[in-house]
C-alpha positions as CSV (number, residue, x, y, z in Angstrom):
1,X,26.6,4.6,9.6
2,X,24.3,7.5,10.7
3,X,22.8,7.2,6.9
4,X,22.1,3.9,7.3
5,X,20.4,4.4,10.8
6,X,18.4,7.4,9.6
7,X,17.3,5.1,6.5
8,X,16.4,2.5,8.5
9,X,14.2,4.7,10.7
10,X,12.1,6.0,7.4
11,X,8.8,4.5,7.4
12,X,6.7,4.9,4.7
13,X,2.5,5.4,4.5
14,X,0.5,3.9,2.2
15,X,-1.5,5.4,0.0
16,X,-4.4,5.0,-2.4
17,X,-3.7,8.1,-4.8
18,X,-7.1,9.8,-6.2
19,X,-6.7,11.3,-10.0
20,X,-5.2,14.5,-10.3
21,X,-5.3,17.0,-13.1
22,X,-1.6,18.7,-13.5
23,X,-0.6,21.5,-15.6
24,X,3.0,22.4,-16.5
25,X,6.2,22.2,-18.3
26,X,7.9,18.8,-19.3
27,X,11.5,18.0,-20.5
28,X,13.9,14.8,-21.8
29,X,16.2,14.1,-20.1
30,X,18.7,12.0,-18.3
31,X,20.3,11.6,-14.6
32,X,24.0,12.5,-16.3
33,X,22.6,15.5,-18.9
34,X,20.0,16.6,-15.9
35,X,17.9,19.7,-16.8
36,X,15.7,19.8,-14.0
37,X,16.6,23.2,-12.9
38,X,16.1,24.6,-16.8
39,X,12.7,22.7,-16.0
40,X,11.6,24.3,-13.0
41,X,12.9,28.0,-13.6
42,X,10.3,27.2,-17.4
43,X,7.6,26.9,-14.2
44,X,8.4,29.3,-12.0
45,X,8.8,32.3,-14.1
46,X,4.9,32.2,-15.6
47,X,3.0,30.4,-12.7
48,X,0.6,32.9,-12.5
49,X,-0.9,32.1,-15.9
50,X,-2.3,28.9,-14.4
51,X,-5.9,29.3,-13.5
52,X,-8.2,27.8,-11.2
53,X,-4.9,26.0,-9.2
54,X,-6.0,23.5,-6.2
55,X,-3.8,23.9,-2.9
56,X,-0.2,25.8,-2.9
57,X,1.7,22.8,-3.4
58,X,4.2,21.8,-6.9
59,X,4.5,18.2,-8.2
60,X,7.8,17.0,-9.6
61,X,7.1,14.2,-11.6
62,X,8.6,11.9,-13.7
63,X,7.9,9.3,-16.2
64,X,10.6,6.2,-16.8
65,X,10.7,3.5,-19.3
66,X,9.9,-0.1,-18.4
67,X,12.8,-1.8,-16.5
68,X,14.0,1.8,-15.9
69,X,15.8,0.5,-12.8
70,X,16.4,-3.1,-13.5
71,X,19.7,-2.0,-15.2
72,X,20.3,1.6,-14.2
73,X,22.1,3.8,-16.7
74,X,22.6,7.5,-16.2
75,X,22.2,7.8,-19.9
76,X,18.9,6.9,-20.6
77,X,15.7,8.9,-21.3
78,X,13.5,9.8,-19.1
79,X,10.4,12.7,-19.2
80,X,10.4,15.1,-16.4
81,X,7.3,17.3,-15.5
82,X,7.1,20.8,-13.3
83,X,3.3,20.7,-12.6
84,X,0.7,22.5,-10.3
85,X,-2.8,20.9,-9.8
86,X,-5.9,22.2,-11.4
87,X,-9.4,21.6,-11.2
88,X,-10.1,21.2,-15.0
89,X,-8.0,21.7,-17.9
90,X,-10.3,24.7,-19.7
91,X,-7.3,27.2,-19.5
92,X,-3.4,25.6,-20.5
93,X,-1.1,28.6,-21.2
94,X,0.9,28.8,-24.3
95,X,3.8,26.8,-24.6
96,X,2.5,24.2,-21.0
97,X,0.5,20.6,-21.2
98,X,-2.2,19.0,-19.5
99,X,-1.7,15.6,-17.6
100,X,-4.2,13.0,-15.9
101,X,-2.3,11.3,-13.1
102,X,-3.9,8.1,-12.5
103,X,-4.7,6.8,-9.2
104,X,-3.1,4.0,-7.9
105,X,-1.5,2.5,-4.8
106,X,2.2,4.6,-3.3
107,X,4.6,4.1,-0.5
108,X,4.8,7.6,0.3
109,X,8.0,8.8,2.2
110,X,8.9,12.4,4.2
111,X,12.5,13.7,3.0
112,X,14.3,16.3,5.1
113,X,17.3,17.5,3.4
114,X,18.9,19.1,0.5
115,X,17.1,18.4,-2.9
116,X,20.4,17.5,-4.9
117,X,21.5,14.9,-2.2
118,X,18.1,12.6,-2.3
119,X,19.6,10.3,-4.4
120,X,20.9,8.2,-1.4
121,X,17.6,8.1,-0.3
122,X,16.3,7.1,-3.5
123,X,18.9,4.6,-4.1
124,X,17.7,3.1,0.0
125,X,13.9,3.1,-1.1
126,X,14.4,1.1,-4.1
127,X,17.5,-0.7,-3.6
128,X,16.5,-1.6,0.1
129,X,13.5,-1.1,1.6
130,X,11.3,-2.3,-1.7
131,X,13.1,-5.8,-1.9
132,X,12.2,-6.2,1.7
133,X,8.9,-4.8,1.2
134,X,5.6,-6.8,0.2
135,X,5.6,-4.7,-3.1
136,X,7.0,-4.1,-6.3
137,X,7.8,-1.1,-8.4
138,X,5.1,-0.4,-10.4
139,X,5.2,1.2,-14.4
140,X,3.0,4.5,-13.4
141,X,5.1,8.0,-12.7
142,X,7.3,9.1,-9.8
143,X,6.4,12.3,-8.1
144,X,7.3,14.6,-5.2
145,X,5.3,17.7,-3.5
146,X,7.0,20.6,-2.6
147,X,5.0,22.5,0.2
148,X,5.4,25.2,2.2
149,X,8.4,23.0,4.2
150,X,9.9,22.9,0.6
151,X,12.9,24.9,0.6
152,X,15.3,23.2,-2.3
153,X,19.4,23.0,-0.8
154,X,18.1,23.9,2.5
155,X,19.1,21.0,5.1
156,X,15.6,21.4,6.5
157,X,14.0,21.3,3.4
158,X,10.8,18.8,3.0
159,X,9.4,17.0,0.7
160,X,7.1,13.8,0.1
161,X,8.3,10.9,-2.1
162,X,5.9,9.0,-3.6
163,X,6.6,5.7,-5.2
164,X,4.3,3.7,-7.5
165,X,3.9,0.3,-5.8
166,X,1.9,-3.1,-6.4
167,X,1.3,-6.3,-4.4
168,X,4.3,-8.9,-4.9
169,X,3.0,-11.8,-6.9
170,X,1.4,-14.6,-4.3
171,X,-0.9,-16.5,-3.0
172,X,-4.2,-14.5,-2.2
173,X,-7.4,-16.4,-1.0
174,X,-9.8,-15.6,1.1
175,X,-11.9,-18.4,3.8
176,X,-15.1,-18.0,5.3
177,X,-15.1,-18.8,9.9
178,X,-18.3,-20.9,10.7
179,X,-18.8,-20.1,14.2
180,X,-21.1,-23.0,15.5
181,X,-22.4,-24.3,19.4
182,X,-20.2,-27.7,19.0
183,X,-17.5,-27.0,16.7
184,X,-16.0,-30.6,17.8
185,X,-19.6,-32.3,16.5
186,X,-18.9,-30.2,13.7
187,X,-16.0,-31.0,12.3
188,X,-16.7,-34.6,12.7
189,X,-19.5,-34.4,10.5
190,X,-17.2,-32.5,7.4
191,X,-15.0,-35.1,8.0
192,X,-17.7,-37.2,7.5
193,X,-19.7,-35.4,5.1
194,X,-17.5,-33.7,2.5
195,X,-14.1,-35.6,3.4
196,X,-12.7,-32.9,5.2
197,X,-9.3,-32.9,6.4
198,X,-8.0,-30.7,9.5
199,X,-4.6,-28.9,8.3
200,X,-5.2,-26.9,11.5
201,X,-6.5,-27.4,15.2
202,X,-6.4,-25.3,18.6
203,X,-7.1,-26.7,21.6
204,X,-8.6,-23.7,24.1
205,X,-9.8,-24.5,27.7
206,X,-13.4,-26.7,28.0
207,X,-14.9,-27.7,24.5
208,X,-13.4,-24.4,23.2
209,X,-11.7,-25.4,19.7
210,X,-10.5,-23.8,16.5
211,X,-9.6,-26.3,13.8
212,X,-9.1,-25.2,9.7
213,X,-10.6,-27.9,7.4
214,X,-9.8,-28.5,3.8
215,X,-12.4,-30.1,1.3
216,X,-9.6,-31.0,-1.9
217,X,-7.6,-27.5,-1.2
218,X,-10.9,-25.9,-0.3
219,X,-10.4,-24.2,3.3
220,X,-12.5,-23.8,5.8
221,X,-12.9,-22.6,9.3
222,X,-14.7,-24.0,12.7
223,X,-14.9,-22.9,16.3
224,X,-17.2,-22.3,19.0
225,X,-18.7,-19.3,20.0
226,X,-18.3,-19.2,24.0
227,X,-21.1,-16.3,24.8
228,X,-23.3,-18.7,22.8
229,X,-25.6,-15.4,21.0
230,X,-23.9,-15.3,17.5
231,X,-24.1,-19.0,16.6
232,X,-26.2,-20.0,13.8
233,X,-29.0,-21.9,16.1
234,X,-28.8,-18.4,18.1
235,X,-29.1,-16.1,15.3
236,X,-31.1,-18.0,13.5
237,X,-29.0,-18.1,10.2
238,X,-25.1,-18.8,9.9
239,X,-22.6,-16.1,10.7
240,X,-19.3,-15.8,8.5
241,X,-15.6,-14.0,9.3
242,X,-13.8,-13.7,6.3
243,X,-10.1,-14.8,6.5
244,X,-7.7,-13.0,3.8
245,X,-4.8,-14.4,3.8
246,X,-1.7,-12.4,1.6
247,X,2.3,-12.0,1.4
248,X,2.1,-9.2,3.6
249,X,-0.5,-8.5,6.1
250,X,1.1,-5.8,8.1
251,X,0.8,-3.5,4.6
252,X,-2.8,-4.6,3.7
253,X,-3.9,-4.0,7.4
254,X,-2.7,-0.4,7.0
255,X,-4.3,-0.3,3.5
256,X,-7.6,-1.4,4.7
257,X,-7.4,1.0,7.8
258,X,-6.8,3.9,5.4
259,X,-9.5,3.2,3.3
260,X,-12.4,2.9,6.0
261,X,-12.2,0.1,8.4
262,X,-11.8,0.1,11.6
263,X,-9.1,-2.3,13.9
264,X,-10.5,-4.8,16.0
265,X,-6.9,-5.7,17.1
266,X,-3.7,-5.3,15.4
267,X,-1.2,-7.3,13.5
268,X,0.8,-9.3,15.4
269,X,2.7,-13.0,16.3
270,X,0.1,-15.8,17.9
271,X,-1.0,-19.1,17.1
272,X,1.4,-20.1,14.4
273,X,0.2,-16.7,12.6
274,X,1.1,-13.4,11.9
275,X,-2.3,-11.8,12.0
276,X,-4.7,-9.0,12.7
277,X,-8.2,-8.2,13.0
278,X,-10.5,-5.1,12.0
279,X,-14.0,-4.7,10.5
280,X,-15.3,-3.0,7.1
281,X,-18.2,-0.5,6.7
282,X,-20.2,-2.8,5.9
283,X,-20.0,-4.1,9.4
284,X,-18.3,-7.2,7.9
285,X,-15.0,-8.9,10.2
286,X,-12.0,-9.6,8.3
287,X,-8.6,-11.4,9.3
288,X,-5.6,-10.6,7.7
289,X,-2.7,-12.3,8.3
290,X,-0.2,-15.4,6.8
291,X,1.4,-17.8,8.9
292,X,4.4,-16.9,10.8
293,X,7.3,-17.3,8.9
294,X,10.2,-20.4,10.0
């Protein structure tokens, strides 16, 4: 029971990964003939032939098959590497390899405990938390880093897990806001106009309204803007706020934040959605949300 709690309370960060240059020692093997200690003592003993290392930190990384966890079996091949990060690759000792690691998108999780029991949490990450996740496992290598909290069958030993993830399969589109003085003239005249029907309306206080039209599947949305200063008779010129609706906004929110943007408000319950607000860079608004699930 205290597993399960302890797994429950993991919460992983997501991460874009940059490219990383690694240099080390790789074996085959498999989870019932496991050589990962052969492996690492390889490493260990002639780390100080590799030049120009970035950072303190060792990557243990592995390389599965396709499907490697559809239908586990302890006997299958795998490739397991015992790496360091470089700069460049100009200088590979004898007997080590060079390896790219491409960038891509991880759920990154802290372990605290000893290295040969992580397998519980391994099985919880993929065999829980992923199915209930708005990602799947992706085909690029799983890898740790061992830092200075690393201390291998120490209980307080740390590590990060990181775990090659993509978006589940799903609807993705994105709908531009038109923010206009009467949005109630306004949608009378798509209505009128295009043939627009309302698959969405809000009733506020006054004339305050928010209604989503569709043109044939082609979405829309109209509402006033109350301080009057940002519609397009105001401005001059129309304003737009991009609506991205996907699977899982909480994880794209979090995504977006990392990369640069910054929250407006955050995800949450209201109106029939689940949804949250930030802007880009580019001084651009986005909502990002789905409608709450029944």
């Amino acid at each position: 029971m205290n597993n399960i709690k302890s797994f429950k309370e993991m919460k992983p960060v997501i991460k874009i990964l940059e490219e990383k240059k690694l240099i080390g020692k790789r074996m085959i093997m498999t989870f019932s003939d496991n050589k990962t200690g052969e492996l690492w003592r390889g490493l260990m003993r002639r780390r100080e032939e590799i030049q120009n290392k970035i950072g303190a930190e060792f990557y243990s990384m592995q390389i599965y098959p396709p499907l490697f966890f559809e239908n586990f079996d302890p006997t299958i091949e795998f490739e397991k590497w015992a790496t360091v990060e470089v700069a460049d690759f100009n200088n590979v000792p004898e007997d080590m390899e060079a390896f790219t690691l491409e960038g891509g998108l991880y759920a990154v999780f802290l372990y605290q405990g000893a290295a040969s029991a992580a397998s519980e949490t391994f099985s919880y990450i993929l065999g829980t938390w992923l199915p209930d996740s708005g990602y799947a496992l992706d085909n690029r290598p799983h890898f740790e880093i061992l830092g200075e909290k690393y201390k291998n069958e120490s209980p307080d030993s740390q590590e990060e897990l990181w775990i090659p993830i993509k978006h589940k399969s799903g609807k993705f589109s994105i709908a531009p806001w038109l923010t206009v003085r009467n949005s109630t003239k306004a949608i009378e005249f798509y209505k009128s106009a295009f043939g627009a029907n309302e698959v969405y309306r809000l009733e506020g206080q006054g004339d305050d309204l928010v209604a989503r039209l569709s043109v044939n599947g082609a979405e829309f949305w109209v509402s006033n803007d109350s301080s009057e200063s940002t519609d397009p008779e105001s401005l001059g010129g129309g304003t737009i706020r991009m609506i991205l609706t996907v699977p899982d906004p909480d994880s794209m929110f979090i995504q977006a934040l990392n990369a640069g943007a910054c929250e407006i408000f955050p995800v949450g319950e209201e109106h029939g959605w689940r949804l949250g607000r930030l802007v880009d860079p580019f001084g651009l608004h986005w909502e990002i949300g789905r409608p709450s699930l029944k």
